[in-house]
N, CA, C and O atoms as a GROMACS GRO file, in nm:
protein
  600
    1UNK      N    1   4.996   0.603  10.154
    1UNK     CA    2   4.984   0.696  10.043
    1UNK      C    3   4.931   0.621   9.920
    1UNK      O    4   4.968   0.506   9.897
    2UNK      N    5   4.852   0.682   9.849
    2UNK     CA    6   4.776   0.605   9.748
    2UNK      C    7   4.913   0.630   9.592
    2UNK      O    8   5.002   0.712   9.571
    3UNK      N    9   4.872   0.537   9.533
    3UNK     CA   10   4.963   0.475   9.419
    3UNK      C   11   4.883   0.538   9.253
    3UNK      O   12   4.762   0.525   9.234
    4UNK      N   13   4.969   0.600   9.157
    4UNK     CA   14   4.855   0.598   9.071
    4UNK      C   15   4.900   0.487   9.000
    4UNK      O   16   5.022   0.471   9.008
    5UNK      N   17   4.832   0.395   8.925
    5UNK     CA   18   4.803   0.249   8.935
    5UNK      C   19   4.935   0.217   8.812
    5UNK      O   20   4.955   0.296   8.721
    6UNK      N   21   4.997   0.119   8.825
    6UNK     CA   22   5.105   0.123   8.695
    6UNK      C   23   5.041  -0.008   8.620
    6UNK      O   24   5.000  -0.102   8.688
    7UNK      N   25   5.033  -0.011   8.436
    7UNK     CA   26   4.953  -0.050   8.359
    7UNK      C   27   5.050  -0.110   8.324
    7UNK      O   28   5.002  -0.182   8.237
    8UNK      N   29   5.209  -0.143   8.331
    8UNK     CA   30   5.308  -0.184   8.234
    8UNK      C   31   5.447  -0.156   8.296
    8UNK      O   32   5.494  -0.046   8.324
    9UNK      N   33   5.495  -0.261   8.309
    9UNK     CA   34   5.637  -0.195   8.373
    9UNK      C   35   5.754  -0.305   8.279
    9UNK      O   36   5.776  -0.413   8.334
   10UNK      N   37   5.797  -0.289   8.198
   10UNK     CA   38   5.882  -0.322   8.107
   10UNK      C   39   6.026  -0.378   8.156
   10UNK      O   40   6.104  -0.291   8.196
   11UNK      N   41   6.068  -0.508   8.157
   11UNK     CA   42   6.170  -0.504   8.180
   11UNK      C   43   6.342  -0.444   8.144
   11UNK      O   44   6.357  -0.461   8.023
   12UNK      N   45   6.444  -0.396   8.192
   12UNK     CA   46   6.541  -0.316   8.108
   12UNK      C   47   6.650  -0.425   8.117
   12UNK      O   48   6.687  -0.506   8.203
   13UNK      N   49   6.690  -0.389   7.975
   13UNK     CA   50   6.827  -0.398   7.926
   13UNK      C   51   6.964  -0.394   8.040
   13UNK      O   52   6.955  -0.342   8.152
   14UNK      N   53   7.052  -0.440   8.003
   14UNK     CA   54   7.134  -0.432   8.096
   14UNK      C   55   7.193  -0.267   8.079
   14UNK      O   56   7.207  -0.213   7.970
   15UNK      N   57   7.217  -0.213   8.189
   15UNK     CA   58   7.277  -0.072   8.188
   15UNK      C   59   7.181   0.032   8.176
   15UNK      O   60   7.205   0.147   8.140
   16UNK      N   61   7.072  -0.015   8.208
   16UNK     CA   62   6.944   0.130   8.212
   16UNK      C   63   6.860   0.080   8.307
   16UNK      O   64   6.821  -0.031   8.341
   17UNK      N   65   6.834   0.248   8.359
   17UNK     CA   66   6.738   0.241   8.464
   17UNK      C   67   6.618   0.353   8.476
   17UNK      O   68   6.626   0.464   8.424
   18UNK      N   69   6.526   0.316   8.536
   18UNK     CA   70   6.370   0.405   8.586
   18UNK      C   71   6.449   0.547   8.636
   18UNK      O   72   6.530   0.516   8.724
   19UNK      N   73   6.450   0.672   8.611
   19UNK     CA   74   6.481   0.722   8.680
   19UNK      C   75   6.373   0.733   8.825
   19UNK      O   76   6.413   0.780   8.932
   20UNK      N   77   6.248   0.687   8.806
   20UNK     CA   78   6.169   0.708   8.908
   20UNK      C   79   6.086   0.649   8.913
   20UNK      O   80   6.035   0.634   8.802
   21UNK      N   81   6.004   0.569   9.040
   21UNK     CA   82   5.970   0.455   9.007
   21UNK      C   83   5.818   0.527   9.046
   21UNK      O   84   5.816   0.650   9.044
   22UNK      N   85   5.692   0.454   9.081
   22UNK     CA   86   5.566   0.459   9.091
   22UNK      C   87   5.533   0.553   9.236
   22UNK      O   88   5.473   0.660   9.240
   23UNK      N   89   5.586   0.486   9.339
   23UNK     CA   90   5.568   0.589   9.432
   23UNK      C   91   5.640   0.755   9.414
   23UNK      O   92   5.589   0.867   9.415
   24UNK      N   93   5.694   0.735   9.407
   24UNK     CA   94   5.800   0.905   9.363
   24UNK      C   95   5.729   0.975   9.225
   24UNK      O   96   5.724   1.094   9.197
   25UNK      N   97   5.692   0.896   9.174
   25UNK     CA   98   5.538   0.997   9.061
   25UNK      C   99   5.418   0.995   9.153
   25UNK      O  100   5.384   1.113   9.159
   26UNK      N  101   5.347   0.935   9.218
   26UNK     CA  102   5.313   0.932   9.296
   26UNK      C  103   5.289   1.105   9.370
   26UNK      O  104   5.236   1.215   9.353
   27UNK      N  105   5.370   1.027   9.455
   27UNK     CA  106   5.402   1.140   9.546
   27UNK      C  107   5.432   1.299   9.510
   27UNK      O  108   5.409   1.394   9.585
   28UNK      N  109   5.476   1.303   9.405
   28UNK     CA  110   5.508   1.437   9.314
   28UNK      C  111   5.358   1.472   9.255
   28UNK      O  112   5.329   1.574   9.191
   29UNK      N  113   5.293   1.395   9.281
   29UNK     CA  114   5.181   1.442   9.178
   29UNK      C  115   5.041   1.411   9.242
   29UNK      O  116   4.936   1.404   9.179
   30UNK      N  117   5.054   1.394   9.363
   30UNK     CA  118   4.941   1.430   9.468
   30UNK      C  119   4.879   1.539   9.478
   30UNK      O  120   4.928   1.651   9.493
   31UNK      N  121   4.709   1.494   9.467
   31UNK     CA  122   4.656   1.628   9.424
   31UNK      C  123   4.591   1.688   9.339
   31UNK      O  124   4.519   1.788   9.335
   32UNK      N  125   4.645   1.577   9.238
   32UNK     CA  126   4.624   1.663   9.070
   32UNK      C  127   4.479   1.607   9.065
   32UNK      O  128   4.454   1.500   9.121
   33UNK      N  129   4.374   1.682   8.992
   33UNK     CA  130   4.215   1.641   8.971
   33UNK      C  131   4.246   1.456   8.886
   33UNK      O  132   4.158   1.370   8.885
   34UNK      N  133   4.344   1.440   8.844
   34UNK     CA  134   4.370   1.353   8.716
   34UNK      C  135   4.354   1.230   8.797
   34UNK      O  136   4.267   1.154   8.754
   35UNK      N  137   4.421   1.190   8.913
   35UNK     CA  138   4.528   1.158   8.997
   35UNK      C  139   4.417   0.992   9.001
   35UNK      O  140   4.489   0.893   9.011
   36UNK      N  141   4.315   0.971   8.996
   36UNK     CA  142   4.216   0.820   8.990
   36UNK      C  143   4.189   0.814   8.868
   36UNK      O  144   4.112   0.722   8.842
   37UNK      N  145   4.229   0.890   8.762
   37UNK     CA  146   4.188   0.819   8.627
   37UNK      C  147   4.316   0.861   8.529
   37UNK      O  148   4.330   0.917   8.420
   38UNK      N  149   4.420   0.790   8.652
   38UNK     CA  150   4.565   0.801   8.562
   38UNK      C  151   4.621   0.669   8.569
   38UNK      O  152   4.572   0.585   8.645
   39UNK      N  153   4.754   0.636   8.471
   39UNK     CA  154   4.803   0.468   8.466
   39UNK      C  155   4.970   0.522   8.404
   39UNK      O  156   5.003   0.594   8.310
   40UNK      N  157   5.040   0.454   8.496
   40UNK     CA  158   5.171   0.463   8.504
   40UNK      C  159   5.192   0.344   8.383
   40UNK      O  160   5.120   0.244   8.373
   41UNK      N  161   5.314   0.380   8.288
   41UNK     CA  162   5.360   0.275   8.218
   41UNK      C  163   5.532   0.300   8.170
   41UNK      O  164   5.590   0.356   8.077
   42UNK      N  165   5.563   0.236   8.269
   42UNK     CA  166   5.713   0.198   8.260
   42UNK      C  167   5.781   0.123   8.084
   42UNK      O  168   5.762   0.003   8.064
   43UNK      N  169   5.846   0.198   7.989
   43UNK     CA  170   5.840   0.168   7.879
   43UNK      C  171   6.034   0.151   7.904
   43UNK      O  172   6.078   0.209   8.003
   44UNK      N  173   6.114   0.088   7.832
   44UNK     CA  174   6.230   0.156   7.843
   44UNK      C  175   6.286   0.242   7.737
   44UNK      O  176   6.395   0.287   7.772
   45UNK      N  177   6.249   0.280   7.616
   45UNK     CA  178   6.272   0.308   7.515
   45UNK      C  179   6.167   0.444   7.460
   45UNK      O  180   6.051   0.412   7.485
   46UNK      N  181   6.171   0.546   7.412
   46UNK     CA  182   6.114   0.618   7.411
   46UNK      C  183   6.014   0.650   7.240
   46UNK      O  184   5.922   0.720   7.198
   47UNK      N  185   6.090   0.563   7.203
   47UNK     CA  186   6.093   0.543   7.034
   47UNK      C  187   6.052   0.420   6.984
   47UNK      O  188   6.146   0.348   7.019
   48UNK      N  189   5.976   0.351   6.927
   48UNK     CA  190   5.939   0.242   6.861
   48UNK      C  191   6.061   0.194   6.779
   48UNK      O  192   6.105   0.091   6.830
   49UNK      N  193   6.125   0.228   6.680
   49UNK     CA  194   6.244   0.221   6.595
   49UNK      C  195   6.395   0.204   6.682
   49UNK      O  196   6.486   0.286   6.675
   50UNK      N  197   6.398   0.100   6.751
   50UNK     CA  198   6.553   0.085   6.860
   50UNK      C  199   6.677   0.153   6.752
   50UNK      O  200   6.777   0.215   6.790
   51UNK      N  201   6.650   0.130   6.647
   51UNK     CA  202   6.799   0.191   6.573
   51UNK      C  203   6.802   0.352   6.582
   51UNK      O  204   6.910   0.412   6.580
   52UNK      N  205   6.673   0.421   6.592
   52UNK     CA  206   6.678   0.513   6.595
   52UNK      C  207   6.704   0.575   6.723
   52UNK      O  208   6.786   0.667   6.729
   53UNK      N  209   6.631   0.525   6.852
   53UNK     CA  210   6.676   0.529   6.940
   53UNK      C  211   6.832   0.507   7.019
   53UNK      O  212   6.889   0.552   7.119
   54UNK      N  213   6.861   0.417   6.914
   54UNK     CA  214   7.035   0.375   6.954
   54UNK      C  215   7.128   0.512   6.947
   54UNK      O  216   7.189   0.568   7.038
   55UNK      N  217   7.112   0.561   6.753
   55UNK     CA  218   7.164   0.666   6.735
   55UNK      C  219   7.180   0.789   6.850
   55UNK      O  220   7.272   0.866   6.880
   56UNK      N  221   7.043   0.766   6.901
   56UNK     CA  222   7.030   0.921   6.999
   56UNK      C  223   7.134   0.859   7.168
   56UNK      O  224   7.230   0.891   7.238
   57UNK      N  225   7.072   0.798   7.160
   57UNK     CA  226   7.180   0.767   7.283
   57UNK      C  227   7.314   0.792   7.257
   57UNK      O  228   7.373   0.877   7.325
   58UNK      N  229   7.396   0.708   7.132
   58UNK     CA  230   7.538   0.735   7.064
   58UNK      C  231   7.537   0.851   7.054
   58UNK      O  232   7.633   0.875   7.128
   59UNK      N  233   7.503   0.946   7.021
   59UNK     CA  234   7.498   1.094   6.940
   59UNK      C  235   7.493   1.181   7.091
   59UNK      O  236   7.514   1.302   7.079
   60UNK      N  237   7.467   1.131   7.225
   60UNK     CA  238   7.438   1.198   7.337
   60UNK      C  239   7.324   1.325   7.323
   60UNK      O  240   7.344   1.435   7.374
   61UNK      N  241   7.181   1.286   7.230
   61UNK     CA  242   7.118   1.354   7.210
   61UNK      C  243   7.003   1.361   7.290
   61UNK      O  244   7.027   1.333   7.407
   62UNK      N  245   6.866   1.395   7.263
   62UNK     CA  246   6.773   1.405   7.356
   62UNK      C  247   6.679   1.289   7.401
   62UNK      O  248   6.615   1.220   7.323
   63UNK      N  249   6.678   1.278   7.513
   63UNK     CA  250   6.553   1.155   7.528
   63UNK      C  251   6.456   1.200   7.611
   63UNK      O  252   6.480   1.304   7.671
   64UNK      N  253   6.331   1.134   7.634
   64UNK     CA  254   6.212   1.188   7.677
   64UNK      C  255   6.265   1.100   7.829
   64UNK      O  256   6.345   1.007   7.831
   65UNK      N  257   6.212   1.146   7.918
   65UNK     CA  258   6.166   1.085   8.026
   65UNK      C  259   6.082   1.037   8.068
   65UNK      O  260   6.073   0.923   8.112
   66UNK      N  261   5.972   1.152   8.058
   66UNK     CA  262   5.832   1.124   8.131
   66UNK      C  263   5.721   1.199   7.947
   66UNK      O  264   5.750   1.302   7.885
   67UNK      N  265   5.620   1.113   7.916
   67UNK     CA  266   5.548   1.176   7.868
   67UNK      C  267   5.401   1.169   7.914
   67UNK      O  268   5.355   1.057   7.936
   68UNK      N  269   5.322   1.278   7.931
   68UNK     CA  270   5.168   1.265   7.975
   68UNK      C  271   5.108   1.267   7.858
   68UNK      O  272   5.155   1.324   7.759
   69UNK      N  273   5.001   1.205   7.860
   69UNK     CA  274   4.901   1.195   7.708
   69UNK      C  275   4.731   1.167   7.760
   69UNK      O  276   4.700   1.061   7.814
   70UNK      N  277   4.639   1.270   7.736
   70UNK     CA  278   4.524   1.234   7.762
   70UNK      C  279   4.397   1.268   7.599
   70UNK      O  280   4.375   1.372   7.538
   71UNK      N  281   4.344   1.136   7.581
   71UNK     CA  282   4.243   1.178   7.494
   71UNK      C  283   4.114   1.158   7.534
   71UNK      O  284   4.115   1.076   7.626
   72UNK      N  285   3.992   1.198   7.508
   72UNK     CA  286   3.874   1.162   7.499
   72UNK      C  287   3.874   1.055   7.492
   72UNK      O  288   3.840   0.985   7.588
   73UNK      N  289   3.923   0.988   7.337
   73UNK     CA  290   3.889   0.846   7.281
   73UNK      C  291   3.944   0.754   7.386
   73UNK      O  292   3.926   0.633   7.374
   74UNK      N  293   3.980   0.781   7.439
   74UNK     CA  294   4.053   0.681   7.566
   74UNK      C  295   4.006   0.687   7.667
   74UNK      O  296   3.969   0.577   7.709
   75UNK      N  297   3.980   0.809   7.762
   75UNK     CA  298   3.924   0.854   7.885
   75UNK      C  299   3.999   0.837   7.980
   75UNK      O  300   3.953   0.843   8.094
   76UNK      N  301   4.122   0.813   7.957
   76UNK     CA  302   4.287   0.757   8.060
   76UNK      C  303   4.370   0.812   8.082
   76UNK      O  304   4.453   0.774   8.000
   77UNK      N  305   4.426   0.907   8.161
   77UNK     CA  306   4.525   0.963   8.206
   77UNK      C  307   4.672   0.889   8.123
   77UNK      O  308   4.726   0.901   8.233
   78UNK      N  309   4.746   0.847   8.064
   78UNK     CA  310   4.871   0.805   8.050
   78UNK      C  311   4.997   0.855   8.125
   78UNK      O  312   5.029   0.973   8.112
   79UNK      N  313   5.050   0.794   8.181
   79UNK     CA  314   5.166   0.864   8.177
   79UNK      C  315   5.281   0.742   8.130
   79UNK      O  316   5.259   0.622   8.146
   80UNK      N  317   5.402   0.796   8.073
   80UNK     CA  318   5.471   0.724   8.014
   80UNK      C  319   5.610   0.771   8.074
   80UNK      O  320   5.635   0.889   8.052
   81UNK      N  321   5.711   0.696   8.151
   81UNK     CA  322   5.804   0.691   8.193
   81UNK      C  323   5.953   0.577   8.087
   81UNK      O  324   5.940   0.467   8.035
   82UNK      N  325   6.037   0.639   8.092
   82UNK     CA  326   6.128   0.558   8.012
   82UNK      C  327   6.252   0.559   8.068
   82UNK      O  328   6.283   0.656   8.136
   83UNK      N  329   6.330   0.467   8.052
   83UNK     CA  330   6.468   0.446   8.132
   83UNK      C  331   6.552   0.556   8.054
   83UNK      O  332   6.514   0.646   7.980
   84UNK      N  333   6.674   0.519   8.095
   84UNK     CA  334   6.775   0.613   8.083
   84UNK      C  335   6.913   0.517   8.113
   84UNK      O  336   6.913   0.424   8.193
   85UNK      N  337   7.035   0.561   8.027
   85UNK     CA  338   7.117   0.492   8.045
   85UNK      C  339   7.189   0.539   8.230
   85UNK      O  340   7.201   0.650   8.282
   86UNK      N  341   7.223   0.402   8.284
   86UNK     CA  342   7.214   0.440   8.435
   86UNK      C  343   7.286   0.522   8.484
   86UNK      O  344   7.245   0.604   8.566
   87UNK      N  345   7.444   0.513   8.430
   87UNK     CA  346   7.498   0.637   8.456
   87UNK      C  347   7.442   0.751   8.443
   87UNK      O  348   7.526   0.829   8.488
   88UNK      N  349   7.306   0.840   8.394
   88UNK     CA  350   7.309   0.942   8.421
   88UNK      C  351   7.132   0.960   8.503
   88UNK      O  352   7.050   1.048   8.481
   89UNK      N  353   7.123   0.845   8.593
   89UNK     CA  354   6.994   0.795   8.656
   89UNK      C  355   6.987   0.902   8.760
   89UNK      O  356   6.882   0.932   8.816
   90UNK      N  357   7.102   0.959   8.784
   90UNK     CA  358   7.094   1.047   8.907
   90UNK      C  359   7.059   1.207   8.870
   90UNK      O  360   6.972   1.275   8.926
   91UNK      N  361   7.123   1.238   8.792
   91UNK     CA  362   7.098   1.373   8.667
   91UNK      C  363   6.978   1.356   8.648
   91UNK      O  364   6.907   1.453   8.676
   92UNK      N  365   6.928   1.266   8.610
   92UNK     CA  366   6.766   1.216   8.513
   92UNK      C  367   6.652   1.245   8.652
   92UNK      O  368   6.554   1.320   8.642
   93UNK      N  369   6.679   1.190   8.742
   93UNK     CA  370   6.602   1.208   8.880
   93UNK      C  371   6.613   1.357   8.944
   93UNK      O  372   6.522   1.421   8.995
   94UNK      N  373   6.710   1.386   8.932
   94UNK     CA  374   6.707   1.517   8.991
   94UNK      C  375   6.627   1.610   8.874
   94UNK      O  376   6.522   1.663   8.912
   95UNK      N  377   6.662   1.628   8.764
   95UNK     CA  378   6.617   1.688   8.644
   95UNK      C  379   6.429   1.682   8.683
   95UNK      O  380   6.358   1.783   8.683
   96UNK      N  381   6.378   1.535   8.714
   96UNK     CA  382   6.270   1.482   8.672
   96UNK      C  383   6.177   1.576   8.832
   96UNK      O  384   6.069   1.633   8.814
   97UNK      N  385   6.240   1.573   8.962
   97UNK     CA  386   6.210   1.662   9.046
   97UNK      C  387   6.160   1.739   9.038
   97UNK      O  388   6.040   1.755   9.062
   98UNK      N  389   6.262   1.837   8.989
   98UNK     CA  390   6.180   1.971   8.934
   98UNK      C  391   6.050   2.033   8.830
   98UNK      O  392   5.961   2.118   8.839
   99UNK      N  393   6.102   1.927   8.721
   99UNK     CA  394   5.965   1.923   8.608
   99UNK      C  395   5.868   1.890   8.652
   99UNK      O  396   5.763   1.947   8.622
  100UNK      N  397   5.874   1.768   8.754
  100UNK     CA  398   5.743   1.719   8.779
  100UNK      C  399   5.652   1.787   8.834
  100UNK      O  400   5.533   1.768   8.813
  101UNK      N  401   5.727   1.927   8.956
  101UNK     CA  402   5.636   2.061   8.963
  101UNK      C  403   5.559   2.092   8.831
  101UNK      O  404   5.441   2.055   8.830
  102UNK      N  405   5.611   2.162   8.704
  102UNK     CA  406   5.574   2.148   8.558
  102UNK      C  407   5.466   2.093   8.534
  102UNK      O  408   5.366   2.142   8.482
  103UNK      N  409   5.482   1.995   8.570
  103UNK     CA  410   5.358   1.886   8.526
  103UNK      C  411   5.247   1.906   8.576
  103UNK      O  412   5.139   1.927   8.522
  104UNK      N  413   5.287   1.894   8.727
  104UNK     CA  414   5.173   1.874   8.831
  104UNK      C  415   5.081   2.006   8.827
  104UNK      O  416   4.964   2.019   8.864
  105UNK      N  417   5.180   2.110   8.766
  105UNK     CA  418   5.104   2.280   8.812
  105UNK      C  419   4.984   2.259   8.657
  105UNK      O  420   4.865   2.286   8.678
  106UNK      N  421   5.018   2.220   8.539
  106UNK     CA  422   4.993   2.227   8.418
  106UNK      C  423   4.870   2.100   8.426
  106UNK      O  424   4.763   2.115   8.367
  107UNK      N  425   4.893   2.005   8.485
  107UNK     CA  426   4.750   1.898   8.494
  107UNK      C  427   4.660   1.963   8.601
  107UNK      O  428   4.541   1.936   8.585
  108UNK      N  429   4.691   2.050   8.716
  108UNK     CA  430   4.587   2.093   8.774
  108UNK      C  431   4.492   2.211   8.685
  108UNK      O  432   4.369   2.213   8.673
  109UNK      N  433   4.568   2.284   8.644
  109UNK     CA  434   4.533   2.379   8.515
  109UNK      C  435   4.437   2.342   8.431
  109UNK      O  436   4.323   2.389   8.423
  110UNK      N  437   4.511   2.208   8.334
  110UNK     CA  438   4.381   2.138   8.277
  110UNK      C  439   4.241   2.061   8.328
  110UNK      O  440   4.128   2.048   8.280
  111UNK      N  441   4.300   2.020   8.438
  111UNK     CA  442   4.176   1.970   8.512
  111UNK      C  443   4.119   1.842   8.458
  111UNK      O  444   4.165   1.781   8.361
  112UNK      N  445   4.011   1.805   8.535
  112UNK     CA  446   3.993   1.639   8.479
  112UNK      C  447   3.895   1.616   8.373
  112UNK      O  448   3.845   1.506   8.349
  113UNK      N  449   3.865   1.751   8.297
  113UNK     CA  450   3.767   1.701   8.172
  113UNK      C  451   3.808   1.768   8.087
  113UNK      O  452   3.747   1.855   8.025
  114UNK      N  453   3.925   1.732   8.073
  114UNK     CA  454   4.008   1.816   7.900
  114UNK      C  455   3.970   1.761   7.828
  114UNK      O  456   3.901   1.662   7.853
  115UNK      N  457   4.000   1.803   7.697
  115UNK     CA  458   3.962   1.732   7.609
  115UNK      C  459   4.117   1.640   7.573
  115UNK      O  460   4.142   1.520   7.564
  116UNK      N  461   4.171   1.724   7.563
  116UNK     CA  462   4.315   1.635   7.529
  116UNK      C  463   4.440   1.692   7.603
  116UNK      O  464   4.425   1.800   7.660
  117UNK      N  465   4.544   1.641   7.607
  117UNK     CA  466   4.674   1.707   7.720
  117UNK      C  467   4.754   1.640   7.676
  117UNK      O  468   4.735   1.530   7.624
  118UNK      N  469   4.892   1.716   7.693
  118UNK     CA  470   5.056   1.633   7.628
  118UNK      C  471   5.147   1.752   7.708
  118UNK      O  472   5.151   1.875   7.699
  119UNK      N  473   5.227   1.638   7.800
  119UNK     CA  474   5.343   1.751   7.848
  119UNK      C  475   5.435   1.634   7.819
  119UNK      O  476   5.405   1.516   7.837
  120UNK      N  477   5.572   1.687   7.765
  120UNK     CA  478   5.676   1.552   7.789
  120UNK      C  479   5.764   1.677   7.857
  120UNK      O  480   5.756   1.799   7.840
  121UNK      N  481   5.876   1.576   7.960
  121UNK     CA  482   5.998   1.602   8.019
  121UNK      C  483   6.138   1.546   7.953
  121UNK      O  484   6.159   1.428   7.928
  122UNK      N  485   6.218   1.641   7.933
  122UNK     CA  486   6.347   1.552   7.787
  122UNK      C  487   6.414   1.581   7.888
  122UNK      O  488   6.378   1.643   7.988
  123UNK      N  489   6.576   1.510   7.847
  123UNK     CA  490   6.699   1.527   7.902
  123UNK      C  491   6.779   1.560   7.778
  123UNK      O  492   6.750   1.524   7.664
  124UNK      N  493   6.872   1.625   7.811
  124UNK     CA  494   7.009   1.623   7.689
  124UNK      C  495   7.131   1.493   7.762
  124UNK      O  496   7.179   1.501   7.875
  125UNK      N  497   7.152   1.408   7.685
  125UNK     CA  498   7.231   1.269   7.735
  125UNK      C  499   7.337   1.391   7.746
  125UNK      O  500   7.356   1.415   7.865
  126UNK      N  501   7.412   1.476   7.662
  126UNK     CA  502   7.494   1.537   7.640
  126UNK      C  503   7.517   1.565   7.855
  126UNK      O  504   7.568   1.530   7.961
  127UNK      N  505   7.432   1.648   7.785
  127UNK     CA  506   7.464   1.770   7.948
  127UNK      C  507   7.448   1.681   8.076
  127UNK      O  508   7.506   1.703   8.182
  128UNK      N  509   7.344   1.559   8.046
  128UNK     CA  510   7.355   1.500   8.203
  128UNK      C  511   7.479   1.420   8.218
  128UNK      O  512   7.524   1.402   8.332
  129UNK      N  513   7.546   1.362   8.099
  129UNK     CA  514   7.679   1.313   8.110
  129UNK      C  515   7.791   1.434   8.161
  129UNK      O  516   7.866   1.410   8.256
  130UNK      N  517   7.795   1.527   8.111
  130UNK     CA  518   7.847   1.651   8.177
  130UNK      C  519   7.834   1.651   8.312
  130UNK      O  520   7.932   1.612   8.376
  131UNK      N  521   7.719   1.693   8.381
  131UNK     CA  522   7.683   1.720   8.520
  131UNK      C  523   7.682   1.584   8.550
  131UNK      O  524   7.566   1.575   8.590
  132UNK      N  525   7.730   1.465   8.560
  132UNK     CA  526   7.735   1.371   8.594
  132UNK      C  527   7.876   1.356   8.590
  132UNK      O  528   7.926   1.320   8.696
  133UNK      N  529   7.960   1.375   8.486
  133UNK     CA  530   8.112   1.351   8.512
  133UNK      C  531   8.167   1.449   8.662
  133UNK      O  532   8.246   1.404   8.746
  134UNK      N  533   8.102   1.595   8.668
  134UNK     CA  534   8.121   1.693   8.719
  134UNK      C  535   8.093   1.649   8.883
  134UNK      O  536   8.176   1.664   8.973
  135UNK      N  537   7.969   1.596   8.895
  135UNK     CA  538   7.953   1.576   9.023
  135UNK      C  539   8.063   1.476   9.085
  135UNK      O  540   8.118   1.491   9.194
  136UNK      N  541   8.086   1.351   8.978
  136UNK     CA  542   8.180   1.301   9.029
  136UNK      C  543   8.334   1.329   9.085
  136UNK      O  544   8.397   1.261   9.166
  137UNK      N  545   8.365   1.425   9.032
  137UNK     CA  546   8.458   1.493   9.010
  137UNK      C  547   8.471   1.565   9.146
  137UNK      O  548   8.576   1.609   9.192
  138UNK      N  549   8.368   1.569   9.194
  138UNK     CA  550   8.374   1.689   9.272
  138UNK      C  551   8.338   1.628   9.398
  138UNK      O  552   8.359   1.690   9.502
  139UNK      N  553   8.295   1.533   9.399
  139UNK     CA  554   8.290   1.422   9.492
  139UNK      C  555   8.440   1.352   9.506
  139UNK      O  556   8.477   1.330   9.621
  140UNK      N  557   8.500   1.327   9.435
  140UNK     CA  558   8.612   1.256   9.438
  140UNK      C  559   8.692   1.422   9.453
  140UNK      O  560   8.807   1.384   9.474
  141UNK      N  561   8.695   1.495   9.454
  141UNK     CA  562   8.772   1.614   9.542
  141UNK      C  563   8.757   1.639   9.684
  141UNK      O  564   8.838   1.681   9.767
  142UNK      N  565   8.606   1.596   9.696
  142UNK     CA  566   8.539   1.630   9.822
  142UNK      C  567   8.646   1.510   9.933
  142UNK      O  568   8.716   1.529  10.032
  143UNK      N  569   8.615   1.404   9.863
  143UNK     CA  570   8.684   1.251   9.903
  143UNK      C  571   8.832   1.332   9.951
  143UNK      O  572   8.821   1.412  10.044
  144UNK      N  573   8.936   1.316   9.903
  144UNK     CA  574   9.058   1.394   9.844
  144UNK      C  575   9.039   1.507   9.965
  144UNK      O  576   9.106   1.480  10.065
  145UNK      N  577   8.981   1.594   9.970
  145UNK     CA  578   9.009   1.710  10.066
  145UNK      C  579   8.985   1.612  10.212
  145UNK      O  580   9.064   1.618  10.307
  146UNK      N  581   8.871   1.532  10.211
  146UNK     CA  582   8.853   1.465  10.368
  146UNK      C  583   9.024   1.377  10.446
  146UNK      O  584   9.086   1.371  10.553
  147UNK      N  585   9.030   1.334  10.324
  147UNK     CA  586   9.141   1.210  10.338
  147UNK      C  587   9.219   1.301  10.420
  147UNK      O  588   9.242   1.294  10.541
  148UNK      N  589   9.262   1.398  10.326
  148UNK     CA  590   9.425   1.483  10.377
  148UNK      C  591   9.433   1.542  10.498
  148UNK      O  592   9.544   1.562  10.548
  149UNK      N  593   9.270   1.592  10.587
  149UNK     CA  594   9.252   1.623  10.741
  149UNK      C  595   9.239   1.553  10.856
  149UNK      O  596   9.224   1.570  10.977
  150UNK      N  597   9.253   1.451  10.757
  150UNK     CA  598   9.282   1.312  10.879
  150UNK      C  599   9.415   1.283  10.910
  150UNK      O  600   9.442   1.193  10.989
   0.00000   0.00000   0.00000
């Protein structure tokens, strides 16, 4: 399976992770007219300003995941991927699944001689910490109901 080419892959911090790495964009996005004049770039941070970025993490507010960016002046597909604190890597991946339909339907749409294009994919830290406590929860019930039929 062909790769769309990654331009930058950033090393992370301790406690954050890709929700998705090169093949799995990839593969989600087979197809698209874009798909040879695109460049993966693994960033971990979504924000230039880390303090500001800190706040949003503390605050359990919004972070980008995935952003697409295409200009003329460039002639380059971008795509921009950013970590996520790891606990909610699994929320963030599943979340990123579905959008990436989003994406993929919206770059075939534009096609490969736009003039310009911007889709980003956000998370709420809030809610994936939610559906992340929840799954656990419910996993460790699941656990809990197995034990007791034995």
């Amino acid at each position: 399976m062909p790769l769309i080419r990654t331009a930058r892959k950033q090393r992370l911090p301790k406690g954050f992770s890709y929700p998705f790495g090169a093949e799995a964009i990839s593969a989600a996005l087979e197809g698209i007219p874009q798909f040879d004049n695109a460049e993966l770039w693994f960033t971990w941070r979504d924000e230039f300003w880390a303090s500001r970025w800190r706040k949003r993490l503390q605050s359990q507010g919004l972070i980008t995941l995935l952003r697409v960016d295409y200009s003329q002046y460039f002639g380059v597909w971008h795509l921009y991927v950013y970590s996520v604190p790891s606990d909610c890597a699994v929320v963030a991946r599943e979340h990123l699944i579905v959008e990436l339909r989003r994406v993929r339907d919206g770059l075939r749409a534009a096609g490969p001689h736009s003039r310009s294009f911007h889709a980003y994919v956000r998370l709420s830290l809030l809610k994936a910490h939610q559906a992340a406590n929840h799954s656990s929860q419910a996993t460790a019930a699941m656990r809990l109901a197995f034990d007791r039929s034995q």
